[in-house]
DOZATOR-930534 format. One record per residue (C-alpha): residue in three letters; residue number from 1; x, z, y. Coordinates in nm, 2 decimals, always signed. Layout:
BEGIN
[node ALA, NUM, [X, Z, Y]]
...
This chain:
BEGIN
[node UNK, 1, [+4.49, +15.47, +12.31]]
[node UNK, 2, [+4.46, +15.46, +12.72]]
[node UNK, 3, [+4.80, +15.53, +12.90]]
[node UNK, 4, [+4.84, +15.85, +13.03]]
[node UNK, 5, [+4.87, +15.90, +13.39]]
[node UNK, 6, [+5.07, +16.12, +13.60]]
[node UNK, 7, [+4.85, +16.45, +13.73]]
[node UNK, 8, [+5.09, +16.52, +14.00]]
[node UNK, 9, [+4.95, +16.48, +14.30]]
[node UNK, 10, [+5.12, +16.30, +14.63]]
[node UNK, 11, [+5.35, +16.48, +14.84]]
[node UNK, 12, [+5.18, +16.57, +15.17]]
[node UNK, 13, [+5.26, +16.28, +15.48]]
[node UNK, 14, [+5.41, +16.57, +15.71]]
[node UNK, 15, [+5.82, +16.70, +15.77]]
[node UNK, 16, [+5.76, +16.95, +15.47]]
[node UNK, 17, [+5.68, +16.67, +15.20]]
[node UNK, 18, [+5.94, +16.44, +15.30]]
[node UNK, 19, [+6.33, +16.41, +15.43]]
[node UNK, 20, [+6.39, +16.24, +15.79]]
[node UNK, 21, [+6.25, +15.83, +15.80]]
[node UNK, 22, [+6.60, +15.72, +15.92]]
[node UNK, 23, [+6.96, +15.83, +15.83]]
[node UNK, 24, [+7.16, +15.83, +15.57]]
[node UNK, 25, [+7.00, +15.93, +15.20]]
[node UNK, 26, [+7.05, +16.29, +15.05]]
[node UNK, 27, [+7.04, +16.43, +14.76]]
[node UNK, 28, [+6.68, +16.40, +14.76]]
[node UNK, 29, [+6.68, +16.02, +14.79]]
[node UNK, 30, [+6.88, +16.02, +14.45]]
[node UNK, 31, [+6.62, +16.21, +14.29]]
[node UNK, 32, [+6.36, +16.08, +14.42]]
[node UNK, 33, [+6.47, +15.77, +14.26]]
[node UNK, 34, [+6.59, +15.89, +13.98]]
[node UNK, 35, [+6.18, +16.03, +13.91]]
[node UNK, 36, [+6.05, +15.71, +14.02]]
[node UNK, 37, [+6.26, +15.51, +13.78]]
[node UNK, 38, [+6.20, +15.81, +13.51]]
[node UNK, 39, [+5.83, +15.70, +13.58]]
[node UNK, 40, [+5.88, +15.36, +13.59]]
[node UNK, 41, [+6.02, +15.36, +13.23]]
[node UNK, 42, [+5.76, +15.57, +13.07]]
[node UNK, 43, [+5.51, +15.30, +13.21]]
[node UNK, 44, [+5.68, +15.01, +13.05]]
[node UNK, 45, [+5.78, +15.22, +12.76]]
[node UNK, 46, [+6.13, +15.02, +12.76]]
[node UNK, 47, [+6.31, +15.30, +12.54]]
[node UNK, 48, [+6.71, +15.26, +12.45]]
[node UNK, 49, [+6.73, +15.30, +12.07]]
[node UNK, 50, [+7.06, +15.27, +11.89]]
[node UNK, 51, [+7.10, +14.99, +11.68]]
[node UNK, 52, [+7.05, +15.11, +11.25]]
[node UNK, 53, [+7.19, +14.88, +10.99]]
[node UNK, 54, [+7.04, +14.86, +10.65]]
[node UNK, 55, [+7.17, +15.16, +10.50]]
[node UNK, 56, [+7.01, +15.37, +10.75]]
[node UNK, 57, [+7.29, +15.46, +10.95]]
[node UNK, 58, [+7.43, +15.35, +11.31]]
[node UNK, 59, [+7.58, +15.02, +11.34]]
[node UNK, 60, [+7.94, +15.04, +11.43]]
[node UNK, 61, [+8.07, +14.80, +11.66]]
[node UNK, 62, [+8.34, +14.57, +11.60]]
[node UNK, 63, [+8.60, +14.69, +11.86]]
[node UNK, 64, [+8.54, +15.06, +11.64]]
[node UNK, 65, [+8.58, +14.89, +11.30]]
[node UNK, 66, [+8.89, +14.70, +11.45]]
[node UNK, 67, [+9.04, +15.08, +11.58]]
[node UNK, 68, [+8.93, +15.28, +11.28]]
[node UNK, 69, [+9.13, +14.99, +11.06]]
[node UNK, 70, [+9.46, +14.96, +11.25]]
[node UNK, 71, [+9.44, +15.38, +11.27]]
[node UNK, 72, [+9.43, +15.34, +10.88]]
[node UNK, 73, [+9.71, +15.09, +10.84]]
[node UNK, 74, [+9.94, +15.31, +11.08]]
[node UNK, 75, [+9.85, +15.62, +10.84]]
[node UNK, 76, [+9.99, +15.38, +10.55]]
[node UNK, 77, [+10.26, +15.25, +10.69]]
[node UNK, 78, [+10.35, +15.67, +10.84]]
[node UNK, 79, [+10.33, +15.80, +10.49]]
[node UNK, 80, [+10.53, +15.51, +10.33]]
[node UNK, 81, [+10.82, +15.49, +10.53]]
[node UNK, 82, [+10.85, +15.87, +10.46]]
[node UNK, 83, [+10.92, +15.78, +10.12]]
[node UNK, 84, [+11.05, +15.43, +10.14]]
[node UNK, 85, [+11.27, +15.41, +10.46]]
[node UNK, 86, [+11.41, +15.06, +10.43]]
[node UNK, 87, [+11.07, +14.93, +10.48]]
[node UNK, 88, [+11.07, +14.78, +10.86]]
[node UNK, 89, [+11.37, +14.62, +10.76]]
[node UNK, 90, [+11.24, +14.44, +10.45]]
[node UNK, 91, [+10.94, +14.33, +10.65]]
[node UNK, 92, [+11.18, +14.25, +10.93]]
[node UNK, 93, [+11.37, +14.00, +10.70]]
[node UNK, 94, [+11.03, +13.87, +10.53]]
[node UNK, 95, [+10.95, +13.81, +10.88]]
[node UNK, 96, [+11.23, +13.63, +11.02]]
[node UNK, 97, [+11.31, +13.40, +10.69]]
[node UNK, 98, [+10.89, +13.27, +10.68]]
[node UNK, 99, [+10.92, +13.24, +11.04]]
[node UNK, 100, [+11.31, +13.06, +11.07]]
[node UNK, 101, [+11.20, +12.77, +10.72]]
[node UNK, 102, [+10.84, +12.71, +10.91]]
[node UNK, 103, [+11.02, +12.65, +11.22]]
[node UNK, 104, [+11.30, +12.44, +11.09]]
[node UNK, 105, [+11.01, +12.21, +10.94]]
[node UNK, 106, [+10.88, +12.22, +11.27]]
[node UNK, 107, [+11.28, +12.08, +11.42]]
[node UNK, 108, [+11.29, +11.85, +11.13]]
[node UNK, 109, [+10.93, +11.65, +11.19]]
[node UNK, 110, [+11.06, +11.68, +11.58]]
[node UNK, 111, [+10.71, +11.90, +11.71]]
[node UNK, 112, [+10.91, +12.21, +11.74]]
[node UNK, 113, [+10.65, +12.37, +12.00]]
[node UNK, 114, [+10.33, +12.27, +11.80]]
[node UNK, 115, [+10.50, +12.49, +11.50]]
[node UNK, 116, [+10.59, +12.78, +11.66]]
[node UNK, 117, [+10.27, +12.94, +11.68]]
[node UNK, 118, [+10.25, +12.88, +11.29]]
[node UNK, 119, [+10.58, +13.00, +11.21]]
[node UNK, 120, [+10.46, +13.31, +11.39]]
[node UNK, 121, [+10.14, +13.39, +11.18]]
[node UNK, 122, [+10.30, +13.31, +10.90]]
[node UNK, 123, [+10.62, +13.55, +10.94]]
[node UNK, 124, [+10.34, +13.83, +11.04]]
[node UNK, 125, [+10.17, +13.77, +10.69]]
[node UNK, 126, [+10.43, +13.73, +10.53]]
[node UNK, 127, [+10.57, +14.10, +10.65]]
[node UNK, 128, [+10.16, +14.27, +10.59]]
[node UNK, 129, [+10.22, +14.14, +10.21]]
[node UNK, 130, [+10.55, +14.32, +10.19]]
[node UNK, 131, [+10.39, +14.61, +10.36]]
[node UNK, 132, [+10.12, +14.57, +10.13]]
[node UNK, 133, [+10.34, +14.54, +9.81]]
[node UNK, 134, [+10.60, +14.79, +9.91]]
[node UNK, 135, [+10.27, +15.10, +9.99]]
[node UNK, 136, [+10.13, +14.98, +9.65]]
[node UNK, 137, [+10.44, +15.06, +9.45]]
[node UNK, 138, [+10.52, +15.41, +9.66]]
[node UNK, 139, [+10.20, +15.52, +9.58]]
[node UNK, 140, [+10.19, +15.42, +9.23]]
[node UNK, 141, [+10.55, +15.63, +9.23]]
[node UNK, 142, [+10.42, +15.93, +9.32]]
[node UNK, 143, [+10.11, +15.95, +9.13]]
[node UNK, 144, [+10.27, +15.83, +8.85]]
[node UNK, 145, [+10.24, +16.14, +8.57]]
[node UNK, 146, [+10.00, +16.31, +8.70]]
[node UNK, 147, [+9.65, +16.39, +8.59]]
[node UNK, 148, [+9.36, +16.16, +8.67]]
[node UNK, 149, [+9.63, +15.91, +8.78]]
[node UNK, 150, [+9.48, +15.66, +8.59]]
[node UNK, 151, [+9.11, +15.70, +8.72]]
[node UNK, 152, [+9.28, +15.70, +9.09]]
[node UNK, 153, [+9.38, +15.32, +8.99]]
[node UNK, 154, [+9.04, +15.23, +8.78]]
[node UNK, 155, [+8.86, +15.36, +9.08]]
[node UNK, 156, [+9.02, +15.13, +9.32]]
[node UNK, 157, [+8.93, +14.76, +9.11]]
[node UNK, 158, [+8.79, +14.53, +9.28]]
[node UNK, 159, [+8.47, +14.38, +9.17]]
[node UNK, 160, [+8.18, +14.56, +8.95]]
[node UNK, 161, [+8.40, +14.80, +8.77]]
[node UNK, 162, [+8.16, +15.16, +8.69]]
[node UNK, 163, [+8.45, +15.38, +8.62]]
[node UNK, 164, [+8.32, +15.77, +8.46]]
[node UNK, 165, [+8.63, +15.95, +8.52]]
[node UNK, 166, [+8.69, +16.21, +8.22]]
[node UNK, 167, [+8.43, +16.05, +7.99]]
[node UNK, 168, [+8.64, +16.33, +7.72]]
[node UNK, 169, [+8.91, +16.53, +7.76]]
[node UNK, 170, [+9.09, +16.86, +7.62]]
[node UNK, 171, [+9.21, +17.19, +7.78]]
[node UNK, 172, [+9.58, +17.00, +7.82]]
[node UNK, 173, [+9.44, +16.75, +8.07]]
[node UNK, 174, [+9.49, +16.44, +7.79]]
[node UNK, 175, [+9.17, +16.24, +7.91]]
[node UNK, 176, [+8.96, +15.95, +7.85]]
[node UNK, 177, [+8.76, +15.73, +8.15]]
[node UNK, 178, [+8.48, +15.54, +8.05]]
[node UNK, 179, [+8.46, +15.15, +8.21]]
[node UNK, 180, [+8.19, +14.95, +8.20]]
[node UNK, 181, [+8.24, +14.60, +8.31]]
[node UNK, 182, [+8.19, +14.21, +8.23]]
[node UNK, 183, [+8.44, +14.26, +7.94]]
[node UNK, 184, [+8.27, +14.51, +7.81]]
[node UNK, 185, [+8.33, +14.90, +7.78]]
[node UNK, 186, [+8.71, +15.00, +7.81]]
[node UNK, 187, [+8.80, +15.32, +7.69]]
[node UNK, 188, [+9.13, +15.44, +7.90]]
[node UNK, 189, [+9.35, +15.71, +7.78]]
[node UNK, 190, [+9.60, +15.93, +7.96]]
[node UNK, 191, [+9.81, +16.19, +7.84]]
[node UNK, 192, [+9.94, +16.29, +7.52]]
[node UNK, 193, [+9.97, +15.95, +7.25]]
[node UNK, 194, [+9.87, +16.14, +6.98]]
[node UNK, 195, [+9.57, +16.34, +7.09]]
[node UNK, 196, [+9.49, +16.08, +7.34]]
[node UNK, 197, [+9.43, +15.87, +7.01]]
[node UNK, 198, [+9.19, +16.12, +6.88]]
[node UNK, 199, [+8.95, +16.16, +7.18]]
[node UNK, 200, [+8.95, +15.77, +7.20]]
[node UNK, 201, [+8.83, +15.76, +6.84]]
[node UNK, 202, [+8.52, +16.01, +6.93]]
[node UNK, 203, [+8.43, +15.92, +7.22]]
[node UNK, 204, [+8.38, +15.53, +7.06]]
[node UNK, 205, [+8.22, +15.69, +6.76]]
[node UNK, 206, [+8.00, +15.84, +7.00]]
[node UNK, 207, [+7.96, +15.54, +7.22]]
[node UNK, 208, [+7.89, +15.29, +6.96]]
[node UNK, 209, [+7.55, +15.41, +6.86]]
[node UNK, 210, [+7.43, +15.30, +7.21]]
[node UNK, 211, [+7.58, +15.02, +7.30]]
[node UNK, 212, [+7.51, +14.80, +6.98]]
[node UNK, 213, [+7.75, +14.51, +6.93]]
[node UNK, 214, [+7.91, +14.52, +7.28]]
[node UNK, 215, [+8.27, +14.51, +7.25]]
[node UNK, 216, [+8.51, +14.83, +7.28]]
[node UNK, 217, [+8.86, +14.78, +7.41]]
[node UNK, 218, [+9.08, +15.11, +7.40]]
[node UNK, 219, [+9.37, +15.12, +7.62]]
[node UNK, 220, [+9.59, +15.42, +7.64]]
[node UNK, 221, [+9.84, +15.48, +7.99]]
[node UNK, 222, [+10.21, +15.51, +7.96]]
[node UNK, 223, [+10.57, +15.35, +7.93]]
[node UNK, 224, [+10.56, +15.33, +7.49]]
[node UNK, 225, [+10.53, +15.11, +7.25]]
[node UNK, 226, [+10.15, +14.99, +7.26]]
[node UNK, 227, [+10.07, +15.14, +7.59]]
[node UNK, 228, [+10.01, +14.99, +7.94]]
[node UNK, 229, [+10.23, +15.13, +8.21]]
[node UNK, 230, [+10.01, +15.27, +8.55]]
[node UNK, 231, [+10.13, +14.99, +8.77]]
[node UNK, 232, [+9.95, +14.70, +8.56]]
[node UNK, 233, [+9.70, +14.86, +8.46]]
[node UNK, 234, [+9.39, +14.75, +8.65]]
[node UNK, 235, [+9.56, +14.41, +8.57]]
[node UNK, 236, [+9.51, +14.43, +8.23]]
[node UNK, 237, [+9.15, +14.55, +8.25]]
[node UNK, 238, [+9.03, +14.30, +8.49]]
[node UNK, 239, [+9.26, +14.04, +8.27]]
[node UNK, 240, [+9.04, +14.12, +7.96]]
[node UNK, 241, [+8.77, +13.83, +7.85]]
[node UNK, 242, [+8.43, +13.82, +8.04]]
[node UNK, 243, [+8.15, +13.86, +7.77]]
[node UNK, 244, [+7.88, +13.98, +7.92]]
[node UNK, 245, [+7.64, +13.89, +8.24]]
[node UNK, 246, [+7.59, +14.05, +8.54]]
[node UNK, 247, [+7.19, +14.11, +8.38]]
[node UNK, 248, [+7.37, +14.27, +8.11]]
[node UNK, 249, [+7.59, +14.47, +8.23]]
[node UNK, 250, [+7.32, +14.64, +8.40]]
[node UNK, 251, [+7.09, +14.68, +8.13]]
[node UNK, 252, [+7.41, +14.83, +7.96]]
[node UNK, 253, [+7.46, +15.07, +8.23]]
[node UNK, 254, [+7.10, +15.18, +8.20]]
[node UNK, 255, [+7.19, +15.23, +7.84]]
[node UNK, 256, [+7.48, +15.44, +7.89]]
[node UNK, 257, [+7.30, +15.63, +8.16]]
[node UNK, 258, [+7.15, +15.85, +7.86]]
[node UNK, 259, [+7.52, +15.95, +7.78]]
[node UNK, 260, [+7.56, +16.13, +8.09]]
[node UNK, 261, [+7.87, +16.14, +8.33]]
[node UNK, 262, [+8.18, +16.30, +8.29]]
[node UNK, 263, [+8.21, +16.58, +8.04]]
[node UNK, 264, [+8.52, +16.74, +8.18]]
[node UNK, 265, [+8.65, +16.85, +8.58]]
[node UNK, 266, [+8.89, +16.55, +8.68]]
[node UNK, 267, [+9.02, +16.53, +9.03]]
[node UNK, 268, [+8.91, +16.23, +9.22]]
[node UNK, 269, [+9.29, +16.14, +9.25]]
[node UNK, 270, [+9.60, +16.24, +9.13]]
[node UNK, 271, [+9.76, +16.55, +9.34]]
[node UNK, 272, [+10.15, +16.41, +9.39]]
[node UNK, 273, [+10.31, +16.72, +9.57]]
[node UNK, 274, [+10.01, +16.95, +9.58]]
[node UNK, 275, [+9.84, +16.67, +9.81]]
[node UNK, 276, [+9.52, +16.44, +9.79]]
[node UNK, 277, [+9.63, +16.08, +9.82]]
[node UNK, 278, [+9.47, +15.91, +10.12]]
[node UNK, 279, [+9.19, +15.69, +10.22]]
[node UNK, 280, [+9.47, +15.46, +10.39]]
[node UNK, 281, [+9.63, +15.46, +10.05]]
[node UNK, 282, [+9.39, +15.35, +9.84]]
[node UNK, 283, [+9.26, +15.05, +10.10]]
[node UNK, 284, [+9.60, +14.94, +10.09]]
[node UNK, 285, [+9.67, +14.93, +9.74]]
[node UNK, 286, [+9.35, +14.73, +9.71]]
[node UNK, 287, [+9.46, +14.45, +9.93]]
């Protein structure tokens, strides 16, 4: 295709068509150039496009990751020290005690300058994993009890975990999740022991018939004889034996696709105080 070419025509060589030869540039100097570099562009065809990652959407640059991150740490650390006030002074300490033994190694092997920027990083990680630790166990604290508290936790795995939130349920919010997973399929139960029980029972019945010989661990939430407390359990989940590949985990999935999702409304977290737990929250507790 033959580039098109501007129709307008020149401006006429007299006073009317132009501003004075000498003297200081005007407004219409600016705009003049602004057209002719407007021109110039369309000619090259040198068009600013904003850079698109693979999933379609803008890139984000680094110094926006790094802001959008520390704004989500200081959220965190806000909403745990609302509940847990001693917390600057635990990190403190961790801070001070990592920081004091690295340095005195430093004394004792007589390079106490070369250490001291050493002792430093290690006091600050030292103080994040007691940050971490201590907004891991506040939040478990006030979820703890409440429906879909145990999909809030299976959600937040790390690794291939494909968690289907009320998989079975009843009108009294009792509830079983559905995980699927290198061990296997995990059946999760929260609520009442003895019903709980029963809708574990039906939903493997019901399970069973498509999954073939895959094995079928049942686990059911709370503080009892036989039960896993909230707090370990996506430990014991991703502590159960690896028997199957990642090829067959997801022909499984494909498998269990026919089941369909969840058959009852579960929230997406548990609602401690008539609240949604955060974003922050759940980053956190996955560090």
């Amino acid at each position: 295709m033959a580039r098109s070419r501007s129709t307008d025509t020149s401006a006429p060589s007299g006073k009317a068509g132009r501003g004075p030869a000498s003297g200081p540039p005007g407004r219409g100097s600016k705009g003049a150039t602004a057209v002719g570099a407007g021109a110039t562009a369309a000619k090259t065809g040198r068009t600013r496009k904003a850079k698109v990652g693979k999933d379609g959407q803008p890139k984000v640059s680094r110094l926006t990751k790094m802001k959008n991150q520390a704004g989500m740490i200081g959220q965190a650390y806000k909403m745990t020290y609302r509940n847990d006030p001693k917390l600057p002074w635990v990190m403190l300490i961790a801070f001070v005690v990592v920081a004091a033994v690295v340095e005195l190694i430093g004394i004792l092997l007589s390079s106490p300058f070369l250490f001291l920027p050493i002792a430093i990083l290690l006091g600050l990680l030292a103080a994040l994993i007691v940050f971490g630790r201590r907004a891991q166990s506040t939040a478990y604290r006030q979820v703890e009890g409440q429906p879909g508290a145990a999909s809030w936790v299976l959600e937040g795995m790390r690794g291939d975990w494909r968690v289907t939130s009320g998989a079975a349920g009843n009108r009294e919010l009792d509830a079983v999740h559905r995980v699927l997973g290198r061990p296997g399929i995990v059946l999760v139960g929260e609520g009442n022991p003895q019903r709980v029980r029963s809708l574990v029972a039906q939903e493997k019945r019901r399970i069973a018939k498509v999954v073939g010989d895959t094995p079928i661990y049942d686990v059911t939430v709370g503080d009892g004889e036989g039960q896993v407390p909230l707090k370990k359990l996506s430990a014991h989940v991703m502590k159960l034996p690896r028997n199957l590949s990642g090829a067959e985990v997801n022909s499984l999935g494909k498998r269990m696709a026919a089941l369909g999702g969840a058959r009852m409304p579960v929230p997406g977290g548990p609602l401690p105080g008539g609240k949604q737990m955060s974003v922050s929250q759940r980053q956190v507790r996955r560090r």
